[in-house]
Residue, then its C-alpha position, 0 to 999 in steps of 0.5 A: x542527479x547527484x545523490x544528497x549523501x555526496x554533497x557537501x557536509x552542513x546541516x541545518x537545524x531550524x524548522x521547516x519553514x512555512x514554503x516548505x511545508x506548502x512545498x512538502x503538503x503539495x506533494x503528501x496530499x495527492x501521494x497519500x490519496x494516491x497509495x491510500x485510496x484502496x483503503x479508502x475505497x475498501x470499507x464502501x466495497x466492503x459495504x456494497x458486498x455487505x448487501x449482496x445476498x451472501x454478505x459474509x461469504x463475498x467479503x470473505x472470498x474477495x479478501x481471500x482472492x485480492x490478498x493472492x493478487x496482491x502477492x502476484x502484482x508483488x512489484x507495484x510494491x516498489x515500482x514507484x519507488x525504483x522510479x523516484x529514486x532513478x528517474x532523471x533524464x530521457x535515458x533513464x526513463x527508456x531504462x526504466x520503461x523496459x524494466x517496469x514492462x518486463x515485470x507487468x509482463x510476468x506478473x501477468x503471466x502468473x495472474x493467468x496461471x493462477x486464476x485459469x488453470x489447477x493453481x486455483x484448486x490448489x490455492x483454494x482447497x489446500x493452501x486456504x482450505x475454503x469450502x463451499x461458498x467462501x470457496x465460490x466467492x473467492x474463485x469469481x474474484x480471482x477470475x475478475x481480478x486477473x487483469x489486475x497485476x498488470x495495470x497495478x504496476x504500469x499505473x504505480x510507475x506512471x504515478x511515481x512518474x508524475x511525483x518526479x516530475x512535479x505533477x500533483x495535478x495528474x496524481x490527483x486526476x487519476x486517482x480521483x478517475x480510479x476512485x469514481x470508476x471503482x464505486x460506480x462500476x461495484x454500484x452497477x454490478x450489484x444493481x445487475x446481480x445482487x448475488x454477485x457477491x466477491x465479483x463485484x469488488x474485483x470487477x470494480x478493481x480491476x476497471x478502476x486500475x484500468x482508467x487510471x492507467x488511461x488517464x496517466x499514460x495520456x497524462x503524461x506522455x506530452x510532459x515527459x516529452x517536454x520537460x525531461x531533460x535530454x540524457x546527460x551521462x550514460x543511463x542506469x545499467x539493467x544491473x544496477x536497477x535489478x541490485x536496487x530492485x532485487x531486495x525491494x520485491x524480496x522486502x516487498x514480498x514479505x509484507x504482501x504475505x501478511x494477508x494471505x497468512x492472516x487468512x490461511x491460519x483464520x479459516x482454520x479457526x472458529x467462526x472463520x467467514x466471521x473472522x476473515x472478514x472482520x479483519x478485512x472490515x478493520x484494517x479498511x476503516x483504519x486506513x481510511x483515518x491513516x492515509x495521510x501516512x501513506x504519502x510519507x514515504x513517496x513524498x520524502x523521496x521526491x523532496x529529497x530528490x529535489x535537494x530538500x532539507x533531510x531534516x525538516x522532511x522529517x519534521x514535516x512527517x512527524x507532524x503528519x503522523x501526530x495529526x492522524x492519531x486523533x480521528x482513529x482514536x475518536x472513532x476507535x474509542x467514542x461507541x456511538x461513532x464507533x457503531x455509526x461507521x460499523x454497523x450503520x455505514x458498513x452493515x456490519x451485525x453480530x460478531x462481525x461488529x463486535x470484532x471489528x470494533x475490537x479491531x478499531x481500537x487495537x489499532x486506533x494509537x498507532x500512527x506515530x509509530x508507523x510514521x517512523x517506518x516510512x522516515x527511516x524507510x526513505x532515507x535507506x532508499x535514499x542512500x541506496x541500501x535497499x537491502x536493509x529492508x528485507x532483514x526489516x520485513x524478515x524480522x516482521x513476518x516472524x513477529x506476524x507469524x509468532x503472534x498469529x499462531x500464539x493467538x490461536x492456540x494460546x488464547x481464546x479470543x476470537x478469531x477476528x481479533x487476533x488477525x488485526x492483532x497480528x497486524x497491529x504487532x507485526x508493523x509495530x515490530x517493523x518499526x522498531x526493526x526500520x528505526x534501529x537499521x535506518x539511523x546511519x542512513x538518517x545520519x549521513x543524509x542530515x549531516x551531508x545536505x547543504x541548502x542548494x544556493x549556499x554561498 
């Protein structure tokens, strides 16, 4: 497939038109439940952990843990990414099957060193400084979560797959497979062993990632048989996958460690258990109300791989990210609704809640300003200047860095606040630092595009 930017220059200025916006809803719907599920699912993980018999501690030691395995399966990041942009016919898709196999492999290698040999010590007690329970929780979870890299980046890729070949069906199928194995298999392991604790989220993440993979691989492979075209031209070279790949995991990996460096500097502050789950709790009740913006970017890429209208994708996704500011801002900011998910839903009391609802509304205002990301984001991929993003996500963890550590040492607010602030701060810098890279690139794809049966 030829690239948007190749084509003849025209534009067109109008709005979306009704087909396109059903065309665009039918791909962001399933995509954004797809990528945001996790965050969907993390608050009734976090709720279930909330009632085993060391509540904090679990919570604590499961963020801790799946903030170390998220760094390792680092490559699911930017798989379904590598697969939308080059996935176009039988010998491509060959090439990218060895790519994507060779990284779930090493990955997985990583994941066995980190969870059953020394590292996890090292990580623990030097990198993390846990103790004593925190540092119990946390060891079960790395264990439990070990399988998880691998299955992480082969479903990512299988996802990617079914976005471009224009199968939101299946996404839906997997992603709702996943999401049941996730809450029954955490349900069960907390009816077996209340004081299970972090284990419960791992061994329910890990399973869930599990089925999904079944589903999309048998999902799958009959329709790539069929509807992929035969190759039409030599297939992408291992070289050209790895220079577009390369600075993607350089980028993806900056993001990634947001977490653990969240962590790390927390559980040196005061009232740590507190604090590291009070942003976990936070960023999970906030993804639930921006999924929605989770799907932007994959959705884009199809659209635009399939010769739609750069601009009107645009359009399309500044309404999205409208649309999401009103249920965070109503949760954020009406109490009553704001203890109901809290205190009622997640079981959170004390200064667990009063963190956490200081998180919500931080965070609640954002979603117009994350939507830029993901618009300028799609259109460097698209143009295929994957090396852009990794001044972007240089520039934030810079700006995470420097507010986390302003926040601990500059101010007395707790320590829970400060996490969700750095957050908050550092994908606002993103933004800012996307928009200001990804304008030539937005530039070349509108004024390049033509509707494809011009005469």
């Amino acid at each position: 497939m030829s690239d948007a930017a190749a084509q003849p220059a025209a534009s067109s200025e109008s709005g979306p038109s009704p087909s396109f916006n059903r065309r665009a809803t039918t791909l962001l719907l399933p995509a954004s439940l797809n990528l945001g599920i996790t965050h969907v699912l993390a608050p009734a993980l976090n709720g279930l952990m909330a009632r085993s018999v060391e509540p904090e501690a679990a919570i604590g030691g499961y963020a801790i843990a799946m903030g170390v395995m998220g760094l390792v399966a680092l490559p699911q990041m930017r798989i379904q990414q590598l697969t939308l942009v080059f996935l176009d016919d039988q010998g491509s898709l060959s090439r990218l099957r060895r790519f994507v196999a060779l990284f779930a492999l090493l990955s997985g290698l990583v994941a066995a060193v980190v969870a059953f040999t020394p590292v996890l010590d090292v990580l623990l007690d030097g990198v993390f400084a846990t103790t004593g329970t925190l540092r119990a929780e946390s060891a079960a979870a790395l264990v439990a979560l070990a399988p998880f890299p691998v299955l992480a980046i082969v479903r990512t890729h299988l996802y990617g797959v079914a976005l471009r070949m224009g199968r939101p069906r299946l996404v839906w199928i997997g992603t709702g497979a996943g999401a049941v194995a996730v809450i029954a298999v955490a349900a069960l392991v907390l009816w077996l062993d209340p004081s299970a604790g972090a284990a419960i989220a791992a061994i329910a993440v890990t399973a869930g990632a599990g089925v999904e993979t079944l589903v999309l691989v048998a999902g799958t492979t009959g329709a790539l048989r069929r509807d992929l075209t035969p190759s039409e031209g030599p297939p992408p070279t291992y070289g050209a996958l790895l220079r577009f790949f390369g600075p993607l995991l350089v980028a993806a990996f900056l993001p990634a460690v947001t977490q653990p460096v969240i962590n790390a500097i927390l559980t040196r502050a005061p009232e740590p258990e507190a604090s590291v789950a009070a942003v976990s709790l936070t960023f999970g009740v906030n993804q639930i109300f921006l999924i929605a913006l989770w799907g932007v970017q994959p959705t884009l890429l199809a659209l635009m791989g399939r010769g739609e209208s750069p601009a009107a994708a645009r359009r399309f996704a500044n309404i999205v990210g409208l649309i999401t500011v009103g249920p965070s801002a109503v949760v954020a900011f009406i109490p009553p609704l704001t203890s109901l998910v809290v205190h009622d839903w997640l079981g959170a009391t004390g200064r667990l809640q009063e963190m956490t609802e200081t998180g919500l509304r931080i965070l609640a205002l954002l979603p117009p300003v994350f939507v830029q990301e993901a618009i300028f984001t799609s259109a460097i991929l698209r143009v295929r200047r994957a090396h852009l993003l990794v001044y972007v996500n240089a520039i934030r963890l810079v700006g995470l860095v420097a507010i986390l550590l302003i926040g601990v040492n500059a101010t007395d607010l707790s320590g829970g606040v400060i996490g969700i602030t750095a957050i908050g701060g550092a994908l606002v810098i993103e933004a800012i630092a996307t928009v200001a890279l990804g304008r030539g690139a937005q530039r070349q794809l509108e004024r390049g595009w033509q509707p494809p049966f011009s005469f």
